[in-house]
py3Dmol code that shows the C-alpha trace and the ligand (Angstrom):
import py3Dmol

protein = """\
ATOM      1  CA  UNK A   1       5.709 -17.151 -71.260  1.00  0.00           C
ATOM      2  CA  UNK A   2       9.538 -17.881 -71.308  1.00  0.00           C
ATOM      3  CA  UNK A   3      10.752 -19.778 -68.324  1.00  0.00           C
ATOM      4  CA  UNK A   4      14.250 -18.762 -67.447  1.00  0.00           C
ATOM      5  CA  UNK A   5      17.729 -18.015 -69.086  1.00  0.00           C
ATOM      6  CA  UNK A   6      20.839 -18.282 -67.655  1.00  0.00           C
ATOM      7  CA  UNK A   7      24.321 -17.371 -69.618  1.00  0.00           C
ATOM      8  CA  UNK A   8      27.366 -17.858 -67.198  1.00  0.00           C
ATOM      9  CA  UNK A   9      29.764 -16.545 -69.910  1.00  0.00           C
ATOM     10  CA  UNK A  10      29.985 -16.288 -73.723  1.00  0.00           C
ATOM     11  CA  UNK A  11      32.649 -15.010 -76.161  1.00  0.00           C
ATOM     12  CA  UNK A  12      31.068 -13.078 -78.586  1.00  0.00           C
ATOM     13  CA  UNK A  13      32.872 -12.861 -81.801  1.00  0.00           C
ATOM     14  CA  UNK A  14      32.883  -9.107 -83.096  1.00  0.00           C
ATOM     15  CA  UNK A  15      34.158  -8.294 -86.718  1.00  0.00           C
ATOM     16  CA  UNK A  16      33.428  -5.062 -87.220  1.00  0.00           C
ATOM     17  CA  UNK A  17      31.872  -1.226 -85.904  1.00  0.00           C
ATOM     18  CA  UNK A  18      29.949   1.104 -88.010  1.00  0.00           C
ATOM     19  CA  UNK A  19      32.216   3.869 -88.774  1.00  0.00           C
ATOM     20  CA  UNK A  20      29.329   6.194 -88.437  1.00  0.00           C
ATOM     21  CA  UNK A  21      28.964   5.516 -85.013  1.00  0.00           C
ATOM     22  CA  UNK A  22      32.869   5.661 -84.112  1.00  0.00           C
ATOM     23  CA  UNK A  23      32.449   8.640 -86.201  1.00  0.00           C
ATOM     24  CA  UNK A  24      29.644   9.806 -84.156  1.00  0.00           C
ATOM     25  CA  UNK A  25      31.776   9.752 -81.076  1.00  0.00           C
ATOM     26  CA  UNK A  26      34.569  11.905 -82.481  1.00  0.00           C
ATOM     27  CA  UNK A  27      32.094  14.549 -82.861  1.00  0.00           C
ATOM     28  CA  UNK A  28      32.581  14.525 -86.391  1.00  0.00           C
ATOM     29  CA  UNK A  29      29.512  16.650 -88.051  1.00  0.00           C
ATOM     30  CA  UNK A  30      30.508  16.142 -91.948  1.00  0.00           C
ATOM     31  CA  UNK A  31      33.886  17.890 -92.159  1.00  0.00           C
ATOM     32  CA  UNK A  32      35.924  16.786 -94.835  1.00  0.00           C
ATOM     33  CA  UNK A  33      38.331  14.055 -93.309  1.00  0.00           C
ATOM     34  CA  UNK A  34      42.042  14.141 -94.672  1.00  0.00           C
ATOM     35  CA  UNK A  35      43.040  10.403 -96.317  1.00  0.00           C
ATOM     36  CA  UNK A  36      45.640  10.307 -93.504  1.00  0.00           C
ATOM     37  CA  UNK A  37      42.889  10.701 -90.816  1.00  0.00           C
ATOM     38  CA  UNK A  38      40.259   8.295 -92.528  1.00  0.00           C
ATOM     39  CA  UNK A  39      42.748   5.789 -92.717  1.00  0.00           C
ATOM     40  CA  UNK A  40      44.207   5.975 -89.389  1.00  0.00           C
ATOM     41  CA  UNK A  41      40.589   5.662 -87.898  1.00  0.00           C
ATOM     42  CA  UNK A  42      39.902   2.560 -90.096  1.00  0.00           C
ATOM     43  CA  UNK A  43      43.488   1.087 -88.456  1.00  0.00           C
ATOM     44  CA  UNK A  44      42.699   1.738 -85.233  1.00  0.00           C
ATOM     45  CA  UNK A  45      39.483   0.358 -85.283  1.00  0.00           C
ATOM     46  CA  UNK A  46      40.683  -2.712 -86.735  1.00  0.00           C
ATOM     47  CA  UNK A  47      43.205  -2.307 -84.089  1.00  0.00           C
ATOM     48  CA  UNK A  48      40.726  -2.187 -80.897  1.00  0.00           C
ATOM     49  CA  UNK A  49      38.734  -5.298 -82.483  1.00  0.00           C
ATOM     50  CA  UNK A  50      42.066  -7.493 -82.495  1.00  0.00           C
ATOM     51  CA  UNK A  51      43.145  -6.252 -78.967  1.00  0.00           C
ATOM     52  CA  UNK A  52      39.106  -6.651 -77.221  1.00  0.00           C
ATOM     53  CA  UNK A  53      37.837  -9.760 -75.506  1.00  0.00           C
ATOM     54  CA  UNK A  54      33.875  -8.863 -76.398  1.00  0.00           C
ATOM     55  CA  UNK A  55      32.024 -11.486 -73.766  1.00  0.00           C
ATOM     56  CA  UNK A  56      29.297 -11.333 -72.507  1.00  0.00           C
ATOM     57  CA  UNK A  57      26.755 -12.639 -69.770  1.00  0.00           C
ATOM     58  CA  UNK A  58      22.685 -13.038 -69.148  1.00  0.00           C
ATOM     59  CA  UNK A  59      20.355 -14.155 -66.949  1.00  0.00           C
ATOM     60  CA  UNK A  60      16.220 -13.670 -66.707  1.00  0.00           C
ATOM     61  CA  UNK A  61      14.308 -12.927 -63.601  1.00  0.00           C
ATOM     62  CA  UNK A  62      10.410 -13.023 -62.682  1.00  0.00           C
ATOM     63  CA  UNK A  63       9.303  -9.954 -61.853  1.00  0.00           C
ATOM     64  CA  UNK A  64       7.602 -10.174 -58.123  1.00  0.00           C
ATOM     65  CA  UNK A  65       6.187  -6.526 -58.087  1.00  0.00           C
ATOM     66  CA  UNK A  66       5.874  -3.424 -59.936  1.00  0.00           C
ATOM     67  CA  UNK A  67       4.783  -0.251 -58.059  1.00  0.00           C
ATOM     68  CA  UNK A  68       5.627   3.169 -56.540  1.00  0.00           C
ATOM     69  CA  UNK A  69       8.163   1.430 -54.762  1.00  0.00           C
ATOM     70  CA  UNK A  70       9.802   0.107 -57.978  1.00  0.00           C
ATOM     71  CA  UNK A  71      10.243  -2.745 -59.338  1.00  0.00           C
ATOM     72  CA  UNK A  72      11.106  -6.116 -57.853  1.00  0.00           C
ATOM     73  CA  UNK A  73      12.643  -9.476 -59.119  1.00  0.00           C
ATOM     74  CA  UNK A  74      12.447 -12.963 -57.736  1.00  0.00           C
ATOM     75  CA  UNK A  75      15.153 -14.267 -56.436  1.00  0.00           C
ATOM     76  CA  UNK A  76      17.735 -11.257 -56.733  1.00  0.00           C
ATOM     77  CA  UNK A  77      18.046  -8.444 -54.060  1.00  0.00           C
ATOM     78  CA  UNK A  78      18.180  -5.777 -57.120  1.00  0.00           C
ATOM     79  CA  UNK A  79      15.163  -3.097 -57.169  1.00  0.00           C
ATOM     80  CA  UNK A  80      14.661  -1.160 -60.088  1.00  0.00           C
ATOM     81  CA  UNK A  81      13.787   2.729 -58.705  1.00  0.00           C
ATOM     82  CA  UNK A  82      12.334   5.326 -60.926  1.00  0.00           C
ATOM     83  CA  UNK A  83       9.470   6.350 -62.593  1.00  0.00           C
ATOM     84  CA  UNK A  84      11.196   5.745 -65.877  1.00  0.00           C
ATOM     85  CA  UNK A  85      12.022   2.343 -65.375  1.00  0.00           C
ATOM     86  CA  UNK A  86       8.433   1.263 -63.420  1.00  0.00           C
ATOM     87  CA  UNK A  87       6.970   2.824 -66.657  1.00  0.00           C
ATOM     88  CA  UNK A  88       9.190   1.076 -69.021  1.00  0.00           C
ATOM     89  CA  UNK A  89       8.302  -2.595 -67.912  1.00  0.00           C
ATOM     90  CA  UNK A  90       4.851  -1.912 -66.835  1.00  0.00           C
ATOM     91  CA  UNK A  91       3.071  -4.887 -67.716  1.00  0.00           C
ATOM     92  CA  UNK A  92       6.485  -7.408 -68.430  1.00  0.00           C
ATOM     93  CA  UNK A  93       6.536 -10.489 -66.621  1.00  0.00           C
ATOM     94  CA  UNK A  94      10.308 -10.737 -66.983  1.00  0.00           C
ATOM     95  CA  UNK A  95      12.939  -9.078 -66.873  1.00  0.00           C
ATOM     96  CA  UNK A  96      16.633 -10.095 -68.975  1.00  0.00           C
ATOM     97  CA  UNK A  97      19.783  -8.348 -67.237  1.00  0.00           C
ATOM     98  CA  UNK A  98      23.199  -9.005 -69.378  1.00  0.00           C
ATOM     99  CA  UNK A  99      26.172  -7.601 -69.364  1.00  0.00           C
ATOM    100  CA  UNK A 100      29.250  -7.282 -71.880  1.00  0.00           C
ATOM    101  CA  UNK A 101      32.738  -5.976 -71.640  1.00  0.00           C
ATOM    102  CA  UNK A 102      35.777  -5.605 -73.874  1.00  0.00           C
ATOM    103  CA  UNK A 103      38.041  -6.781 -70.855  1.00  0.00           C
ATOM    104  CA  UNK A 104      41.197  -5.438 -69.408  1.00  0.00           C
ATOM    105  CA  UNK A 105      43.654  -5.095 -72.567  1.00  0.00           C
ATOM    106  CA  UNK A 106      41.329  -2.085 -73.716  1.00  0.00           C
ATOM    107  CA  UNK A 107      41.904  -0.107 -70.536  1.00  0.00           C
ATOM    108  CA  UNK A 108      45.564  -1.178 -70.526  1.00  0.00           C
ATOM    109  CA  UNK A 109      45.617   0.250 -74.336  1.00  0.00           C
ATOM    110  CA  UNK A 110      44.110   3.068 -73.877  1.00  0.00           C
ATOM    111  CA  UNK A 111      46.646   4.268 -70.638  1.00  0.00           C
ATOM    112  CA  UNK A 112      49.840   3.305 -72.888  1.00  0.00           C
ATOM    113  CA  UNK A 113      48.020   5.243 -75.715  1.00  0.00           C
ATOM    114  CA  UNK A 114      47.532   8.396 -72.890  1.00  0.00           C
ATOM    115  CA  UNK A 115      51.147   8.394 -72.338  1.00  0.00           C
ATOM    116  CA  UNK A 116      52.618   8.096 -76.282  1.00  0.00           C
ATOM    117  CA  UNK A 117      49.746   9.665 -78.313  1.00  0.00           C
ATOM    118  CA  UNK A 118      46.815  11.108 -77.600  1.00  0.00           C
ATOM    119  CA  UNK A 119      45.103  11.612 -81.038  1.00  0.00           C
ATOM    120  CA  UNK A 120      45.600   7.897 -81.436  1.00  0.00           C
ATOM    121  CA  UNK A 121      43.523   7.650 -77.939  1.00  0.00           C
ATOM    122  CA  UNK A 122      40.682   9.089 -78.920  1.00  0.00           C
ATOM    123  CA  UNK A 123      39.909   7.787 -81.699  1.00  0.00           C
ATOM    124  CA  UNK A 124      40.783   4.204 -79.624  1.00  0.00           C
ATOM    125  CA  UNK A 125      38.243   5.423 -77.211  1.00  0.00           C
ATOM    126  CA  UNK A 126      35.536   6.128 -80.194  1.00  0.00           C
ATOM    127  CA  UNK A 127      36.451   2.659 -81.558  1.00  0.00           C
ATOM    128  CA  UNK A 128      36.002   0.917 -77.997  1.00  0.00           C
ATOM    129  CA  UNK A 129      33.030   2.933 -77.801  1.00  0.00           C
ATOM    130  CA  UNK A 130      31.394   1.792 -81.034  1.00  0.00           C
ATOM    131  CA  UNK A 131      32.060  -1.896 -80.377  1.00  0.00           C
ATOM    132  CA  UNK A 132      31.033  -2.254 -76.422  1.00  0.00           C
ATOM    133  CA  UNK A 133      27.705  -1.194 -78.007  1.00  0.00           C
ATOM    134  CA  UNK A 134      28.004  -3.408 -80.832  1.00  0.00           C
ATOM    135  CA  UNK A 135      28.836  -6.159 -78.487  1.00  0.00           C
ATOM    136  CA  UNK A 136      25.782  -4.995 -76.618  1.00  0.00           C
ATOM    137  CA  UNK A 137      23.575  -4.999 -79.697  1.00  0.00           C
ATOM    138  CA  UNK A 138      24.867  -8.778 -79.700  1.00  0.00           C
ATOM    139  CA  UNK A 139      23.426  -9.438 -76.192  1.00  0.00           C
ATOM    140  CA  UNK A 140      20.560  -7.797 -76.863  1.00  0.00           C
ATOM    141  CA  UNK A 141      19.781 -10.044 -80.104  1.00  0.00           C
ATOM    142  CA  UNK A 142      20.216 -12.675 -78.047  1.00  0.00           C
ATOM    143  CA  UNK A 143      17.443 -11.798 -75.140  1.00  0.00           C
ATOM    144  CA  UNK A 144      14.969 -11.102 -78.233  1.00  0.00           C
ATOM    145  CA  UNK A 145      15.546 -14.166 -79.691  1.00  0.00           C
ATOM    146  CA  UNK A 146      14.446 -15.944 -76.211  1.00  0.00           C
ATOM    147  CA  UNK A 147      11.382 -13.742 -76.144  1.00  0.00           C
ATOM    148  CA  UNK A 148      10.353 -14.826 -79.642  1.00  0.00           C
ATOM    149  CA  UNK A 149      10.762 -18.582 -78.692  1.00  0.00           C
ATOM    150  CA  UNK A 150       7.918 -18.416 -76.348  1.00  0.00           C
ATOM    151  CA  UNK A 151       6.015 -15.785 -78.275  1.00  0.00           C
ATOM    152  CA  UNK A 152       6.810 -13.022 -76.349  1.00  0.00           C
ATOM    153  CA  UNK A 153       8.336  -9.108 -77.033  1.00  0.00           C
ATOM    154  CA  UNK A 154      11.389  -7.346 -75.407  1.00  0.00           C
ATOM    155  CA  UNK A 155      11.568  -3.692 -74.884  1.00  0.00           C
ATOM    156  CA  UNK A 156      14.211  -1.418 -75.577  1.00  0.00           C
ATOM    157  CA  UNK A 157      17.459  -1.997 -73.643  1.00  0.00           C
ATOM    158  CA  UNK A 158      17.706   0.360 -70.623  1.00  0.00           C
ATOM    159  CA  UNK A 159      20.615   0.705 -68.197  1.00  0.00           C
ATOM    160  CA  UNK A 160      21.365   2.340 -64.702  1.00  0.00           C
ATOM    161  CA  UNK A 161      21.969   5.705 -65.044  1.00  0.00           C
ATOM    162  CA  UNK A 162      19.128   6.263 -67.973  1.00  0.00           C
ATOM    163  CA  UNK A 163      16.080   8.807 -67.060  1.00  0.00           C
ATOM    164  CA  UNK A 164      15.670   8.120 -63.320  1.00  0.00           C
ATOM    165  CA  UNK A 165      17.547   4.652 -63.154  1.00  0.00           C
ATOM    166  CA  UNK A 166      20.051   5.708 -60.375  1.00  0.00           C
ATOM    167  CA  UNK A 167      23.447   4.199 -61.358  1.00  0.00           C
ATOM    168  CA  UNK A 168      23.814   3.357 -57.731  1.00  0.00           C
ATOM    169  CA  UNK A 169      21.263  -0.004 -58.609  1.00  0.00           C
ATOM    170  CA  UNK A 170      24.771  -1.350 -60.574  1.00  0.00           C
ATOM    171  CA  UNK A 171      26.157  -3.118 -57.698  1.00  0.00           C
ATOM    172  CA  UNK A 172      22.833  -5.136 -57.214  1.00  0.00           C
ATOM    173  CA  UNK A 173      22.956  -5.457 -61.026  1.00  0.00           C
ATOM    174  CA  UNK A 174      26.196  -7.217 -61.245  1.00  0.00           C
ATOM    175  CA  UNK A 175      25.606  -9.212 -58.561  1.00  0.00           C
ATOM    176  CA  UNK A 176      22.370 -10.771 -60.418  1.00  0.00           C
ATOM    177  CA  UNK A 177      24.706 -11.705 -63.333  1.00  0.00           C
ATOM    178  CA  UNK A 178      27.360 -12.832 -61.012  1.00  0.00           C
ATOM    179  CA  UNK A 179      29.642 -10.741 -63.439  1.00  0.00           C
ATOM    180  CA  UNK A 180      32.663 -10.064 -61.601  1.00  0.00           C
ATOM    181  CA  UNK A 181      33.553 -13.885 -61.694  1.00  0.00           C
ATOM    182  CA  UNK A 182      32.070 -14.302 -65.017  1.00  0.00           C
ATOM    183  CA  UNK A 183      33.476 -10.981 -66.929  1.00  0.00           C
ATOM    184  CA  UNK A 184      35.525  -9.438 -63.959  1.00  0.00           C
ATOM    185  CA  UNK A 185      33.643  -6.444 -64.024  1.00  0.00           C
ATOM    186  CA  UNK A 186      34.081  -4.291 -60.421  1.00  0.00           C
ATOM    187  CA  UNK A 187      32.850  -1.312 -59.662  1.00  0.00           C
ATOM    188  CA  UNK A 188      34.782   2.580 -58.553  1.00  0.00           C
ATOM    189  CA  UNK A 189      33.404   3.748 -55.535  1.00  0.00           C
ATOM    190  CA  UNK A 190      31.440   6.259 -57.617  1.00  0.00           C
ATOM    191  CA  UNK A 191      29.556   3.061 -59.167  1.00  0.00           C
ATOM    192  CA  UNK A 192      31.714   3.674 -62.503  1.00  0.00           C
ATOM    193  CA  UNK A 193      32.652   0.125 -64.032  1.00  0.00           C
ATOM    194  CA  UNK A 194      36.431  -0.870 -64.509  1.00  0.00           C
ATOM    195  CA  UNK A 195      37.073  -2.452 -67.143  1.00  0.00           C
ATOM    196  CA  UNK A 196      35.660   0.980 -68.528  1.00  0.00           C
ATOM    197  CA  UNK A 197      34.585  -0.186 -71.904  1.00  0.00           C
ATOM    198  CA  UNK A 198      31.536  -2.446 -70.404  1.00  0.00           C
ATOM    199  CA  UNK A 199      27.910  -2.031 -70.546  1.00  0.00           C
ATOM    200  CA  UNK A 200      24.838  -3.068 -68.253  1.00  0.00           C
ATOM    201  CA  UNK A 201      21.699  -3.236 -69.657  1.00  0.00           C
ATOM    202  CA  UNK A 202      18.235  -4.846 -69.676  1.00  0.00           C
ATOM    203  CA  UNK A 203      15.146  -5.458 -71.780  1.00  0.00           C
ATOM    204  CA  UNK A 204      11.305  -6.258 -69.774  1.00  0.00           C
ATOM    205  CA  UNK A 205      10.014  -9.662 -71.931  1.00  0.00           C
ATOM    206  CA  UNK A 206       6.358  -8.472 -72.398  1.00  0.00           C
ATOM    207  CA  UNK A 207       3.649 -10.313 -73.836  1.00  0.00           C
ATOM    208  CA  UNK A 208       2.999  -7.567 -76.163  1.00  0.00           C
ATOM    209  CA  UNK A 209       4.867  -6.175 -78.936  1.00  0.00           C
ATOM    210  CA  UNK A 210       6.099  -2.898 -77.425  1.00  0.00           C
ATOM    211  CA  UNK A 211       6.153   0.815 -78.900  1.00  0.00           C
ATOM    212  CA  UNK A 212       9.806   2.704 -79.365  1.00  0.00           C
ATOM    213  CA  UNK A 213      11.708  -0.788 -81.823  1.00  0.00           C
ATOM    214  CA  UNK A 214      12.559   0.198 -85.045  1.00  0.00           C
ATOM    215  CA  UNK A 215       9.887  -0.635 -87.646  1.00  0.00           C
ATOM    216  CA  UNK A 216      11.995  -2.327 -90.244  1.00  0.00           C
ATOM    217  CA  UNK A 217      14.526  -5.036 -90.169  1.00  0.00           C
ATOM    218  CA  UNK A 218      16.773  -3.096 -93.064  1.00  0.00           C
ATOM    219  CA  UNK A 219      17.727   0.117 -89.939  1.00  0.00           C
ATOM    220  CA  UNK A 220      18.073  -2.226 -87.321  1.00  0.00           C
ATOM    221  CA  UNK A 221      21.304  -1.903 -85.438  1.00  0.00           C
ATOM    222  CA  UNK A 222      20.813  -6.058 -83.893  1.00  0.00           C
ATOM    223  CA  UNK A 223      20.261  -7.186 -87.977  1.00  0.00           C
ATOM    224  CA  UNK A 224      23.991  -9.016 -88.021  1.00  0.00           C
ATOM    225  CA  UNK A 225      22.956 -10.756 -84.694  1.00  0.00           C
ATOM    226  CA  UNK A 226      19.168 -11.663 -85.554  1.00  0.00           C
ATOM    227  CA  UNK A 227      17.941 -14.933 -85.555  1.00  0.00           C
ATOM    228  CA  UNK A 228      14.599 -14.327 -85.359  1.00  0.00           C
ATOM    229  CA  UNK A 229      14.163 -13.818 -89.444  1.00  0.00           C
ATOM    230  CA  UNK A 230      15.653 -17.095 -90.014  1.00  0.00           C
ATOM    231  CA  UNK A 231      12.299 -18.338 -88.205  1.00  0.00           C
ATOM    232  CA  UNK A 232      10.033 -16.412 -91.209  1.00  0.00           C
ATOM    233  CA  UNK A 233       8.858 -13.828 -88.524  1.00  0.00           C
ATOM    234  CA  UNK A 234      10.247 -10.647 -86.829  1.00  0.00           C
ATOM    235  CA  UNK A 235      10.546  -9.718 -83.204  1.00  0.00           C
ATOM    236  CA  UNK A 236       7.059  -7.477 -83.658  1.00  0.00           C
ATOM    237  CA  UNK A 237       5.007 -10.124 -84.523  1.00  0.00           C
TER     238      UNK A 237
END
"""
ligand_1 = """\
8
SF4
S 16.516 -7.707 -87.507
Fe 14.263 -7.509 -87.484
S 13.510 -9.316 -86.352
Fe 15.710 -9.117 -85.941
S 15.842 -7.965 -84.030
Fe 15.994 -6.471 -85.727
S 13.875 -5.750 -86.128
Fe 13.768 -7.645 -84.871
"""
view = py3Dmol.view(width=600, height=400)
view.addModel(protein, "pdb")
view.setStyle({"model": 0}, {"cartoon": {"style": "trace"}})
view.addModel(ligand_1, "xyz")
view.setStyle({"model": 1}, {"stick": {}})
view.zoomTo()
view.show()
């Protein structure tokens, strides 16, 4: 099995967001878009990629326990409560935490924007949105790629505050990545992250391919990221 991964800090260099997803989080269901609108979003999404400062950061854990209780790492005080979650890495042997941000610029965008135009804000939002996941899909590729090395699977990514994950475990989560001196991510007292536009997240390495990845390379969202295929094989096997 893999034997330990540790990524202080990394610039990740995003070029682009699927318009379907920034799209998606407009609530746009298929209404016609004026040529004034659809260009505007395709500006400000260029826009929120030239202002963002996508890093990201990573580090693997041995898991110590998994039980009713939770589940425990070595070496890191964070527990991982929940049914969900104790279900969700059932038999992984590892566990790879990593978080990404778009930095401070975003947030400092999107007040100006709240003050001078607020059309022009949400669709910055959706844009910011779209590419904190994106930059997330990034990370993710990344953790997979260390799981193939050694022959092993990841899991879906999963993140406080999904199913029975109590967003209250992001302080201990940070804390494992060291990410408020890496990415200079800090928490509201209601466990919210400032800058807003980051994401926590984690994958179990299991030594098993797992159930719930998509089934072909050609739908999946990591694809621009991937460098498993360049190996001949894919991360099921
Ligand atoms: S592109 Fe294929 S091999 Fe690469 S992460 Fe996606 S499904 Fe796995």
């Amino acid at each position: 099995m893999p034997h330990g991964l540790r990524i202080a800090r990394e610039a990740l260099a995003i070029g682009s967001v699927s318009r379907s997803e920034v799209l998606r989080y407009l609530g746009y269901q298929g209404q016609p878009l004026s040529p004034e609108l659809d260009r505007r979003i395709d500006d400000t999404v260029a826009r929120c990629i030239r202002i963002a400062r996508s890093r990201m950061c990573m580090a693997s854990y041995a898991v110590r326990e998994i039980g009713a209780q939770g589940v425990a790492l070595e070496g890191c005080t964070l527990r991982l409560t929940g049914h969900d979650i104790v279900e969700h890495l059932a038999d992984a042997s590892e566990v790879m935490l990593f978080a990404t941000t778009l930095g401070a610029g975003i947030d400092r965008e999107l007040r100006r924007l709240s003050l001078t135009d607020a059309l022009e804000q949400v669709i910055f939002d959706a844009a910011a949105t779209a590419l904190v996941e994106r930059a997330t899909d990034a990370a993710e590729a990344r953790a997979r790629a260390y799981a193939a090395e050694a022959n092993a699977y990841t899991s879906w990514r999963f993140s406080p505050g999904y199913g029975d994950l109590p967003l209250g475990a992001q302080g201990d989560f940070l804390a494992a990545l060291d990410a408020t001196r890496q990415l200079g991510i800090t928490l509201t007292p209601s466990d919210l992250m400032v800058p807003t536009k980051s994401v926590t997240a984690l994958v179990g390495i299991h030594p098993t391919a797992q159930p719930g990845l998509v089934s072909s390379c050609s739908i999946c969202s990591l694809s621009d990221f991937c460098t498993i295929r360049q190996t001949g094989r894919t991360c099921r096997g």
